[in-house]
N, C-alpha and C positions, 0 to 999 in steps of 0.2 A: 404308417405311423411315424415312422425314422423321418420320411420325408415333410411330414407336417410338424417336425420338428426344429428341424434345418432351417425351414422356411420362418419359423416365427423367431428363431433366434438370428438370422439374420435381419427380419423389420428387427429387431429390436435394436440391434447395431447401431442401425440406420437411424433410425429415433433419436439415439444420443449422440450423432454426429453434428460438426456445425452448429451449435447452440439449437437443437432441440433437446427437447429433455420430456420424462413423463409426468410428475409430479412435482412437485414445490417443495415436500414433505418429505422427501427420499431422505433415509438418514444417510446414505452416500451423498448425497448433496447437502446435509446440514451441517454434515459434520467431518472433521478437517479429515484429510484420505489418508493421511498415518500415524500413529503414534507410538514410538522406541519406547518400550520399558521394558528391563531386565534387574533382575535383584541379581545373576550370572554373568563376571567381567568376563568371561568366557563365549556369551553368548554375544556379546556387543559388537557390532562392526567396527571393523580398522578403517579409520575416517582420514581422509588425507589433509594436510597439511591447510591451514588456512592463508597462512604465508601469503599474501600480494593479493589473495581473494577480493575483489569487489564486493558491495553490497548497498542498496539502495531504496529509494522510494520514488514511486510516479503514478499521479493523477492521472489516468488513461482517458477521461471525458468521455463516460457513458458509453462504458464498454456493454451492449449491451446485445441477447440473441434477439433472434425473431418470430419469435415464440410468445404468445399472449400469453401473461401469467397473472391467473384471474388473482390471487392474493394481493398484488402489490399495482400500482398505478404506472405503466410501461407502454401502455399504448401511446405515445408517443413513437416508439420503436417500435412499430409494426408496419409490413409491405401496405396493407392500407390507408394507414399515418398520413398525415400533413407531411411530411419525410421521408416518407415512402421507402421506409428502411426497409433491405431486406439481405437476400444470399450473398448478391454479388460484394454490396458496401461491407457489407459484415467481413465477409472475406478480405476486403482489401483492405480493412482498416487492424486484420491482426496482421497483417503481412507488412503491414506499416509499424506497429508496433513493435514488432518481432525488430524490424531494422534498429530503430533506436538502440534496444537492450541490447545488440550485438555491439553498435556501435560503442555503448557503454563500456565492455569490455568484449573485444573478440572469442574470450576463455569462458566468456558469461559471468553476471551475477553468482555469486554464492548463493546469497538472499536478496529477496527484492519483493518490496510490499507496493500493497496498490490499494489506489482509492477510484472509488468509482464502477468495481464493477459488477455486474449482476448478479450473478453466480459463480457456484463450482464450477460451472460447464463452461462458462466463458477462456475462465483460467487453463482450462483441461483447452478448448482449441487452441488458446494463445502457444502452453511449452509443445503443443502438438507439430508448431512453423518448423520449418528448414533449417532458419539459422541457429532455432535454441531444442534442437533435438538433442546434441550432443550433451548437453546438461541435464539428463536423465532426471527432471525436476519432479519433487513431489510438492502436495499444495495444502497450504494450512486454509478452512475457509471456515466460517460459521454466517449460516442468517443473520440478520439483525432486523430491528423492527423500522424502519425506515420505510414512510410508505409508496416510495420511488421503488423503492427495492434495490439499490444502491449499496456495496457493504465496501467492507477493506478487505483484503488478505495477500497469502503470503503464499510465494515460491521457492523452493532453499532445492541445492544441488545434494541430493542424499547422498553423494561421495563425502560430503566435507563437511555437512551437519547432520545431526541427529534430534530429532524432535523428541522431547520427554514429554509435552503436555500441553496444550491448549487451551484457552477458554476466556469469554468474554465480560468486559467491565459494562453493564448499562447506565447508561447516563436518562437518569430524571429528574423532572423539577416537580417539588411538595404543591407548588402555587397553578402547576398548569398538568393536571392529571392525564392528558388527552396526548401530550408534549410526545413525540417520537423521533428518534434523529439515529444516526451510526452509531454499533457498541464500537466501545476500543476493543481492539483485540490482542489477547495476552501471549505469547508464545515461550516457552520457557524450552531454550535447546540447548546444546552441547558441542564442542568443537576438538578437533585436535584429541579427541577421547580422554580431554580433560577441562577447557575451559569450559565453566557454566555460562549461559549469556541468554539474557532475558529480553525479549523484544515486545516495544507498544506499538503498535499499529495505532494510526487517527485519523479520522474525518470529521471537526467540529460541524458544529453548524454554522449555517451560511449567515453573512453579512444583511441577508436581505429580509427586507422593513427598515432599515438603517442602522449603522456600527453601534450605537450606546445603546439605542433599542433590543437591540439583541446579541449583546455583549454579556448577560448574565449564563445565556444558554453555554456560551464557550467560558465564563468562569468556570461555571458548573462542572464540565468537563475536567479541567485544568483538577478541581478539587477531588474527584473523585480517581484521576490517573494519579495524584501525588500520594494519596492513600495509601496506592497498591503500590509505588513507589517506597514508602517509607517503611511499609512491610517488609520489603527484601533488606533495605539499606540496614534494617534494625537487625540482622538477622545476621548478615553480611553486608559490612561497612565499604568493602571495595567489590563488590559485587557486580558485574558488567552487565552496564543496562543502554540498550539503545532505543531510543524513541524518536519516530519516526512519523509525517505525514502529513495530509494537508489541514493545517491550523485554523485556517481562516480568521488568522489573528498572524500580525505581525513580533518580530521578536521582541519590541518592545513596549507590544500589549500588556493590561494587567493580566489576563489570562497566563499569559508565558511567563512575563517578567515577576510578578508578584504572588500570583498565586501556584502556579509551578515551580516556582524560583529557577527557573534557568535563567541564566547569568551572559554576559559575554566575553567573561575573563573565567578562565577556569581555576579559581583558588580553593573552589570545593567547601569553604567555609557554611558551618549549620545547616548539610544537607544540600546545598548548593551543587547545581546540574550546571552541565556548559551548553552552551543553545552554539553549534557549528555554523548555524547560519548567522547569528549576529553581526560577525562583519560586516558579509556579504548584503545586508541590509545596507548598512553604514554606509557601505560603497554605492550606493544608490543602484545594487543588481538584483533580480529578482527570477522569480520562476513564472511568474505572472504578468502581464500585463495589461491594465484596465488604464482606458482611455488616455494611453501614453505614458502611463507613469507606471514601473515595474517594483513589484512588493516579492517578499519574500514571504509567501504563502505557507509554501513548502518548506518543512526543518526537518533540522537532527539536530536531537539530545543526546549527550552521554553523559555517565557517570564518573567519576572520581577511578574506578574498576577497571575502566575500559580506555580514559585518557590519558594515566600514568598510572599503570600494575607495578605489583611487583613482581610478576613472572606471568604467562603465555600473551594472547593477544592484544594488541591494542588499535587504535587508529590511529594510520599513517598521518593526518594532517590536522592539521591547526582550524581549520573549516574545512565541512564540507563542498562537494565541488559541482557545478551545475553543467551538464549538458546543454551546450548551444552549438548545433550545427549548420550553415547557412542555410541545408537543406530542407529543416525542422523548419527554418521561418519564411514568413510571408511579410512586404511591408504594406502598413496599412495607410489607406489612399486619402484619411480624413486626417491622421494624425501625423505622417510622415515617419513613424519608423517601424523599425521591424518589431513583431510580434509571434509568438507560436503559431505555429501555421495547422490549425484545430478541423476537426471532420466538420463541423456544425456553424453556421451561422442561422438563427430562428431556424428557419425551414431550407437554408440555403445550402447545399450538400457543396463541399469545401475537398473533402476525398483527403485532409491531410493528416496529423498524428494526433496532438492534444492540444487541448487550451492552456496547459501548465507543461512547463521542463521539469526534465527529471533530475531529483539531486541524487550525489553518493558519493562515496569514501573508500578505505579501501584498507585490510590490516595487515600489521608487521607484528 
């Protein structure tokens, strides 16, 4: 009997290695792997200093296992696929990833959200690599109804945050019942075992049918994050809020600019957010590149809380900052420059990192 024990708890192991997994429905898989609540300062962990900590955001491009998951439409990424996804690529494309995040900081991210990828379990082999063991990471994740199966979530180093609480904003439209896309995701933590700092996680929806065409789905968006926005601001007015993620809107979309109000000047005036990427717009730099022209996909918001406190953290700079390493890029043969050097072309296996750079910051 011992040994027919042994024996099933080891397949089971196995099962959940390398993006297998058993169910879709696991509430270890639905629901984010920790959550800090203590009404005892006593009981609370001594969190070390956030002081020069990095933190960020990166569209990883279909981070995805190989594992059919009858729920969500993923067979694209299956060893039988037009793609022929399977152990090996999967393997090599966290080991790819894993590089970049190091390179980001050698110390690691503190926090670092993602868009694009499948599951808890993706995230679970990604901090599992070499270079980011040392970051003892835990993982904020929730489903969302997306029928890729596509979500966002979050990695934070449990040395130096504290998770108080979770949970996700859905975005719908009154006129299109059927409409399904990324929730944002909410995370409310803790630093320094005193600042509060509230993070949004985002993946609008895509550009595609055309920009004005389907520029209501990312208002939509924008109105339903500034909501839970004005909730905290109302509540506490320097509040430290970072928002985070792929927009698929530009900063000086209505989406950002009008209906989120981020700004590109931080005066903070009625509510007003500072969009870090705005510059870096300006400056014709991007995280993206579509057919030779680079956009700023990818942002960071902050709050009034988090750009000038009047006491613990803040961010280090004026905008945020984009990873470009020559190694990350490839140059492309139609358009003449260089581009993110991505796993995927249609069916054409590429073996490189992502379709987008990743931005990040870093606080004092």
């Amino acid at each position: 009997m011992k040994s027919i024990l042994v024996l099933c708890t080891a397949s089971l192991l196995l099962a959940c290695s390398l993006g297998e997994k058993t169910t879709k429905n696991m509430d270890d898989l639905s629901n984010n792997e920790e959550v800090f609540s203590s009404s005892n300062p006593k009981d609370k962990k001594q969190l070390k200093s956030a002081k020069g900590k990095t933190f960020g955001f990166y569209n990883v491009e279909n981070l995805f296992d190989t594992i059919d998951d009858p729920y969500t439409i993923d067979e694209q990424f299956l060893p039988n696929s037009e793609k022929k996804w399977n152990t090996e690529k999967y393997t090599e494309k966290l080991e790819n990833l894993s590089k970049v995040i190091y390179e980001m900081d050698t110390n690691l991210p503190m926090f670092l959200g993602f868009a694009e990828i499948e599951n808890k379990w993706v995230l679970q082999d990604l901090i599992a690599q070499k270079r980011l063991q040392k970051g003892s990471y835990g993982i904020v994740h929730h489903e969302s109804p997306d029928r890729r199966g596509i979500d966002v979530g979050l990695i934070y180093q449990k040395d130096y945050m504290n998770v108080i609480s979770s949970r996700t904003l859905e975005v719908t439209l009154e006129t299109d019942p059927d409409f399904a896309t990324r929730d944002i995701l909410y995370i409310q933590g803790e630093l320094n075992g005193e600042d509060e700092l509230h993070i949004f996680l985002n993946h609008w929806s895509s550009r595609r049918g055309g920009e004005k065409e389907t520029e209501h789905k990312r208002v939509e968006a924008a109105r339903v994050l500034r909501k839970e926005v004005d909730k905290i601001l109302a509540e506490n007015p320097m509040a430290k809020i970072v928002i985070m993620g792929d927009f698929n809107d530009y900063p000086t979309n209505k989406s950002m600019y009008v209906t989120l109000n981020a700004k590109g000047i931080p005066d903070f005036q009625n509510g007003q957010l500072f969009n870090m990427a705005y510059k870096l717009e300006k400056e014709e730099k991007g995280t993206y590149n579509y057919r030779g022209d680079w956009g700023m996909l990818d942002q960071m918001i902050v709050s009034e809380g988090l750009y000038k406190p009047t006491s613990g953290v803040k961010v280090a700079y004026a905008k945020c900052l984009v990873l470009q390493e020559e190694w990350m890029m490839y140059t492309d043969k139609k358009y003449g420059d260089k581009k993110p050097s991505r796993s995927y072309g249609g069916p054409n296996y590429y073996g490189g990192y992502s379709d987008h750079l990743p931005i990040y910051s870093r606080f004092k």
